[in-house]
Each structure stands twice: as C-alpha cells, then as structure tokens.
N, C-alpha and C positions, 0 to 999 in steps of 0.2 A: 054646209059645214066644210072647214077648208082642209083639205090633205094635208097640208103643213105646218098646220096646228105647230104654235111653238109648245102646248103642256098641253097634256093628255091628264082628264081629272077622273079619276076611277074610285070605283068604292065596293067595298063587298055587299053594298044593300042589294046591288044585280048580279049576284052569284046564280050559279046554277042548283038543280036540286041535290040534295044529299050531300052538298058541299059546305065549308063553311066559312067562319071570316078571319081564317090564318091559313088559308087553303082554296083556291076557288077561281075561276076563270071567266071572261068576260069575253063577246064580242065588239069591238068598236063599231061605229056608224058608218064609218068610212074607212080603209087601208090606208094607212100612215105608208108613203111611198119617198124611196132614198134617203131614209132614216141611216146617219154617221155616227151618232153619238147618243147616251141617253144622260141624262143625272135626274136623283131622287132629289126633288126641290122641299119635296114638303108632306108632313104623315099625320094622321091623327089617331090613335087605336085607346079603346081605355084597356087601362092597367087591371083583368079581371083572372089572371094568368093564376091558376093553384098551382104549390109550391111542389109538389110531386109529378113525375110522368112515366110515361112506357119505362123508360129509359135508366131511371133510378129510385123508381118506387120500391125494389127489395132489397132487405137489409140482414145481413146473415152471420153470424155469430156462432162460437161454439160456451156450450155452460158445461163444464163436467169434459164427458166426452161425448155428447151430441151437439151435432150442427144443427140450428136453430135456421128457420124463415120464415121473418115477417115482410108481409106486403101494406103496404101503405096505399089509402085509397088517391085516385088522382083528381077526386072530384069534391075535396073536403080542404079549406082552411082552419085556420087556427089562428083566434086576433090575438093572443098571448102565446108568451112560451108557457106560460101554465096551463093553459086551454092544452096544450100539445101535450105534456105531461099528463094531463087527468085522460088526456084519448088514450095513451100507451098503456099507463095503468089499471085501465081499469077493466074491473071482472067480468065475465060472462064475454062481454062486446069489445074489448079492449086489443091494442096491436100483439102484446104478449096473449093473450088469454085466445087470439085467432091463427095461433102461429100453427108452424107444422113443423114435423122432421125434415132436414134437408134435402137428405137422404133418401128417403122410401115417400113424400110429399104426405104423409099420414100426418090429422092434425094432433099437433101436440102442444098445450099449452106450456110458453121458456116460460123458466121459474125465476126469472128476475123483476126487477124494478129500474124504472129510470127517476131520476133528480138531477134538478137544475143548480147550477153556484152561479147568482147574480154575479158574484165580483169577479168571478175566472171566466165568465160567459161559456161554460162548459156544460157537457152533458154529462153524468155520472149512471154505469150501469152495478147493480148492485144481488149478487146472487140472493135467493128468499134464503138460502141452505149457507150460513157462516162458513167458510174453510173452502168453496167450490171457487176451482179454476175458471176464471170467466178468459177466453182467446179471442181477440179479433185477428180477423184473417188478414195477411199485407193487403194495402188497397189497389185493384187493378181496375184504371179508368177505361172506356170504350166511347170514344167519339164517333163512331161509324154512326151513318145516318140510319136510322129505324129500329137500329138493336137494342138489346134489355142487359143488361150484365149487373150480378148480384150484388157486386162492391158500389156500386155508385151512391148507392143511398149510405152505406159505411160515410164515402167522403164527406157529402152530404151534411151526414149530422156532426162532422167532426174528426173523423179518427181517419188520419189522412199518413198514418207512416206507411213506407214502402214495406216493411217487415212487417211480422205478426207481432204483435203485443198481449202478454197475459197479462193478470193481473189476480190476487187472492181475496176473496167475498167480491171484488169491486175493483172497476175499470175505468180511468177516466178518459175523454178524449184529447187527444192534442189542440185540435182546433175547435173553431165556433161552430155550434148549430145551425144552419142555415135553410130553414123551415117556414119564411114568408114569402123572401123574393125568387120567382122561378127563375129570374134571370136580369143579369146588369144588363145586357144590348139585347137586340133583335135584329137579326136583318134577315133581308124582305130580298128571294130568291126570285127571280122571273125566266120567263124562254124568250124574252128580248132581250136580255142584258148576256153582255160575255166578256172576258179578260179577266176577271176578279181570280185573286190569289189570296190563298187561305193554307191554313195547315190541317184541312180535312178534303182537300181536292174539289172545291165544290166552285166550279169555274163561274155560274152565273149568278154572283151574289149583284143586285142592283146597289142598295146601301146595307149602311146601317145606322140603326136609332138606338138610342142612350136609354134606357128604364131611368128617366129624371125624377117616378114621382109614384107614392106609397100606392099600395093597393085601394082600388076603389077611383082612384083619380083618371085624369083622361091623359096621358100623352099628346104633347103638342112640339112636333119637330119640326125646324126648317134649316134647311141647308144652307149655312153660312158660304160654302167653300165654291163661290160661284164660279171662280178658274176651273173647275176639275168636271169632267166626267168620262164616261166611259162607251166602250165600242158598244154599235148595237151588235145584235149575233145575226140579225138579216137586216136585208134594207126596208125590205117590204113587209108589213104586217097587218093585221087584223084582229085575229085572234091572240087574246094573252093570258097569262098564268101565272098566278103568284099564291107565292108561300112563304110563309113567317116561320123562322129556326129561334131557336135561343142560342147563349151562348157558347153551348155544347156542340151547336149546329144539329139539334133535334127539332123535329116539328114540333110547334107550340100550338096548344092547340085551350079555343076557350068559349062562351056560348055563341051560338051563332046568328042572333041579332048584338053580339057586341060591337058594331057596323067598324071596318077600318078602310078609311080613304086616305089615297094619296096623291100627290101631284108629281108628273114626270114631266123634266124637260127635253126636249126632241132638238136636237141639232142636225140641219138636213146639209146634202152634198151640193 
C-alpha cells in the first residue's frame, strides 16, 4: 500500500467499540507521510438524523403564571405534522400530559393544546382554561458545542422573536415548525484537517455536505470545487477521527450501522 495515496477511502463500518457512525475513529494501514493539504472529495451517509437533540429537545413556556417543561424525545419522528400534533396532545403519554414545573422539575401536566394552520404553516398553542395568559419567553440561541439551552426547541417549532410574546387563550408562532429535517448541512470535523473558519470557533472543520435529500434516502456528495482545499494540521498521520455537527455545529448523532464513508484527497509536499 503506498504512503502517498492520492485519497484515503474511510468508512464508519471500521469504527471502534462504543463508537458510532457520526463519531468514531480509525487506524490507517500505513502513516500517510508530508501530507500539505487535504479536501473532502466525496461522502455517503443516509439521511436517518431525528429531528430533535441534546441541544434543543426542551421547550418551555409560561400558561397562567407557571413555567411549563416539555422535553421532546431525540429518538422518535414524526412522518406528518399531524403525527407531531396527536404526539403533543395526547393524554396519559403525550408531550403536554409528561411536562413538569420549570421551576421545582415536579411533574405537571401544561393545560394547553397545540394545532396546526396548513395555510400559515404555523403552530398554534391554545390554553384548555379560556381567558389564561399563554407567555413565550424571548428566544435565546446557544451554539456552543455539547450544551442544552431551554429556548432552542421555542425556535425550533417557530416562535423566533427576540422579546417575550403573550397572548389570551392562545399564542401563535411567528415562524414555521421545523420538526423533520435535523438539519440543511453537516460537516464532517477531523484531527487532520485545520484552517477552517466558522462563527462557533471550531477550526478543524474538513467540509461540508448539503442535507439534498428527504428523510430515509441516502446522501450522495461529491466535491465539485476541485481548485480548493485545505491545510493538513500535521504532515504525518495515521491515526484519525471524525465527527458529524449539524448546522448548529452540534454533534449529530444516528444508528450505528447507518455506515458513513467518505473519500479524502491528500496533497503531498
């Protein structure tokens, strides 16, 4: 096998144990020696990503004058927005009916209702009690890599102003639901790649890939932009590491035979 391998073809099916296939590390056969440059040539991963995560699975609300937490599961779809509507509503099991105090974490079932308006693509939250203040809190985003912050799932489904918004029996959102796709891009973080510049500090991003295709389908990217790539972080390697962010720049994470291979190009000195 030659050290200087123009592409390097790598795949999460040679992951290590307890790892998995947006997270996971390999040995090469050989150390790839006076590596100058890398680019991401080419990706395959399927689209099996749930629309929830660490990151903005809670969703918090005031009804009356109690703050409301629901938590959203991060291991459940929904092929409809109505599928998502009968999850929130419904009794005994449901995201209202499992909520808690925000406050003291005791659970307490919020006394609301959610409905959808096709034509506004909006969510509507609707007190059971006619005349009750429904408050969403201003939205506060957190891109920092691995944190949870409450408001994220707020944006999420919609309700994106900077201020708090009330409303009487019933609140609607500003914006659309966003409750299929986890995410428009991905890119694919490594300990060989360096120079990348972002607006979450996160210097060793190799590329990024386009979310081109619905849930359930396979992603198939290849790198048109064959002028361009980028510094390695060493010359010499062997050992490598990669990890799949969404466009939050949160780890994406999804089963672990969902096999992701991708092809790197090596530019030597």
């Amino acid at each position: 096998m030659s050290l200087t391998a123009g592409q390097l073809f790598l795949s999460s099916y040679n992951n290590q144990d307890g790892q998995t296939s947006t997270n996971f590390s390999l040995t090469l056969s050989v150390p790839v020696t006076n590596a100058k440059r890398l680019r991401l040539l080419a990706a395959t991963i399927p689209n099996l990503f749930m629309p929830f995560a660490e990151n903005d699975k809670r969703w918090v609300f005031q009804v009356g004058v109690t703050n409301y937490l629901m938590t959203f599961p991060t291991d459940t779809r929904w092929a409809t927005i109505g599928d998502f509507i009968t999850f929130c509503n419904a009794a005994t099991t449901g995201l209202f009916a499992t909520a808690q105090n925000y406050a003291t974490g005791v659970p307490a079932a919020c006394p609301v209702s959610l409905s959808y308006s096709a034509g506004t693509n909006q969510l509507t939250i609707t007190a059971n009690t006619p005349g009750t203040v429904i408050t969403m809190p201003a939205w506060s985003w957190n891109n920092t890599q691995g944190t949870s912050v409450s408001y994220n799932a707020n944006y999420r489904l919609g309700w994106t102003n900077a201020a708090a918004r009330a409303g009487v029996t019933s609140l609607t959102a500003d914006g659309f639901p966003n409750v299929f796709n986890r995410s428009n891009v991905l890119y694919v973080v490594t300990n060989i790649s360096a120079t990348s510049n972002n607006d979450n500090n996160i210097g060793n991003v190799l590329g990024r890939i386009p979310v081109n295709i619905g849930w359930g389908g396979v992603i198939n990217y290849e790198n048109i932009h064959t002028d361009f790539a980028g510094e390695a972080f060493a010359k010499n390697f062997k050992e490598i590491t990669i990890q799949v962010l969404d466009e939050d720049y949160q780890p994406i994470n999804q089963a672990i035979n969902a096999y992701f291979s991708l092809v790197v190009g090596v530019h030597y000195d």
